[in-house]
C-alpha positions as CSV (number, residue, x, y, z in Angstrom):
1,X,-41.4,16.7,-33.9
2,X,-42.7,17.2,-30.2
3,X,-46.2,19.2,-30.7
4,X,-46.0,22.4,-28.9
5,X,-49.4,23.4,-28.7
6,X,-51.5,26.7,-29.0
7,X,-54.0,28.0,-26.9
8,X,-56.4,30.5,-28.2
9,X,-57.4,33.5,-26.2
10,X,-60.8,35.4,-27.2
11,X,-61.5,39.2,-26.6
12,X,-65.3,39.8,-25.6
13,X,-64.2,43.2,-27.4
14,X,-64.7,42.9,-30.8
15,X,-62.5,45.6,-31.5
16,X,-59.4,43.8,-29.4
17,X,-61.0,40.7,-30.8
18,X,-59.5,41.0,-34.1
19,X,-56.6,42.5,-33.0
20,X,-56.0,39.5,-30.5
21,X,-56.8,37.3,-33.0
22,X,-54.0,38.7,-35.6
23,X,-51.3,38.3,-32.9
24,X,-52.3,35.1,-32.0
25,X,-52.2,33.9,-36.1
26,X,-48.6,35.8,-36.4
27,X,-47.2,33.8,-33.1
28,X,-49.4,30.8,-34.6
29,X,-47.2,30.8,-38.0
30,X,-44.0,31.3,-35.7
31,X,-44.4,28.3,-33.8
32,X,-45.0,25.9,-37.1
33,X,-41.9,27.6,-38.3
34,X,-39.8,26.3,-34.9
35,X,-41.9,23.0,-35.6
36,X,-39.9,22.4,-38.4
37,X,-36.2,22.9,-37.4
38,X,-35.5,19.5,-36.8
39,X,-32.7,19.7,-33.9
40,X,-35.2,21.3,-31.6
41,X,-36.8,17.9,-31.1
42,X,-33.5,16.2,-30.5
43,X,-31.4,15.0,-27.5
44,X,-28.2,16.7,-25.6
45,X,-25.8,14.0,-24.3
46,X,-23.0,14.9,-22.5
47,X,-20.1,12.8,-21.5
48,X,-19.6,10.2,-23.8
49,X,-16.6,8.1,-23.9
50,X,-15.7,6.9,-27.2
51,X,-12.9,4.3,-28.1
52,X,-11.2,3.5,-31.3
53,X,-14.0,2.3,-33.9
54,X,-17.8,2.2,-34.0
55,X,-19.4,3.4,-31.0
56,X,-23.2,2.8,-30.2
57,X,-25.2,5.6,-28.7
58,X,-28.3,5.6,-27.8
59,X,-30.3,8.4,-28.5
60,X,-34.2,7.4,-27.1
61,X,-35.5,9.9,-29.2
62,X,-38.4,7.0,-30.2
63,X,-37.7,7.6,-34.0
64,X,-34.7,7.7,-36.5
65,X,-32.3,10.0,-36.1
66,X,-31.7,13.0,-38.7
67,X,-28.0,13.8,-38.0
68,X,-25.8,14.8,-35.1
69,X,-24.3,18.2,-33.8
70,X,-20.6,17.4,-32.4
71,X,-20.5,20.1,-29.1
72,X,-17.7,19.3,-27.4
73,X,-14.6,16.9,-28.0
74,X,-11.6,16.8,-25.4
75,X,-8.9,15.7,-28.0
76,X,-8.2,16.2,-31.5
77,X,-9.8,13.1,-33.2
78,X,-11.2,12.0,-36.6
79,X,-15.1,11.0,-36.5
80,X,-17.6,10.2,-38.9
81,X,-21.3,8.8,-38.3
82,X,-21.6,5.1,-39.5
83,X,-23.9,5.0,-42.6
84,X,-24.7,1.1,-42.4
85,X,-26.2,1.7,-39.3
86,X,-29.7,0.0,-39.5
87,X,-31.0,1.0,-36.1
88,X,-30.9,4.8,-36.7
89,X,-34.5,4.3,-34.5
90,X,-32.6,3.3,-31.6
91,X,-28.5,4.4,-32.0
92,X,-26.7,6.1,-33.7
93,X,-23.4,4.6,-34.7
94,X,-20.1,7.2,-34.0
95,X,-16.6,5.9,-35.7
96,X,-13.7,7.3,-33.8
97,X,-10.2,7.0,-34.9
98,X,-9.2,6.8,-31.0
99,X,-10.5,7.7,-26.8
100,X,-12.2,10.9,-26.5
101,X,-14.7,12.3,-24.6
102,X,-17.8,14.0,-26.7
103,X,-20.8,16.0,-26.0
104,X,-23.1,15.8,-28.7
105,X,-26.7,16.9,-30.2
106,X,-28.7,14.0,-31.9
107,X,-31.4,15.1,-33.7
């Protein structure tokens, strides 16, 4: 997961000190929270044209994928991620029962 940093602010207050300093912890705690839903560290791709059978994507994402978010398909079709894939770190493997054009997340 991408770090997305914090930057502390200090009050020369003490009063607004602590107060600050309670806001920042609360946004703190938020941001580990986002931290850790995986798809927000994932890739959008958008015009992919699949054929009949296994279909290597790349996803650069510079780790193994966790799973896919289908967004956008232009024709009914059956599709299922290829488990015997053993370069998850590089593609991610798409089965398609025919053409269609796909927008997906990769996470």
């Amino acid at each position: 997961m991408s770090n997305l940093g914090f930057l502390s602010v200090v009050a020369s207050d003490p009063v607004s000190s602590v107060e600050l300093e309670i806001v920042q912890e609360g946004i703190r705690s938020n941001i580990d929270i986002l931290q850790q839903i995986p798809f927000l560290d994932g890739v959008y791709k958008t015009g992919i044209d699949l054929v009949s059978g296994d279909n290597d994507i790349s996803h650069g994402l510079g780790r193994a994928y966790q799973g896919m978010i289908l967004t956008n398909i232009d024709t009914a079709r059956d599709l299922y991620v290829n488990a015997t894939n053993t370069q998850k770190d590089k593609i991610l493997i798409l089965n398609s029962d025919g053409t269609a054009t796909v927008a997906i997340g990769i996470f």
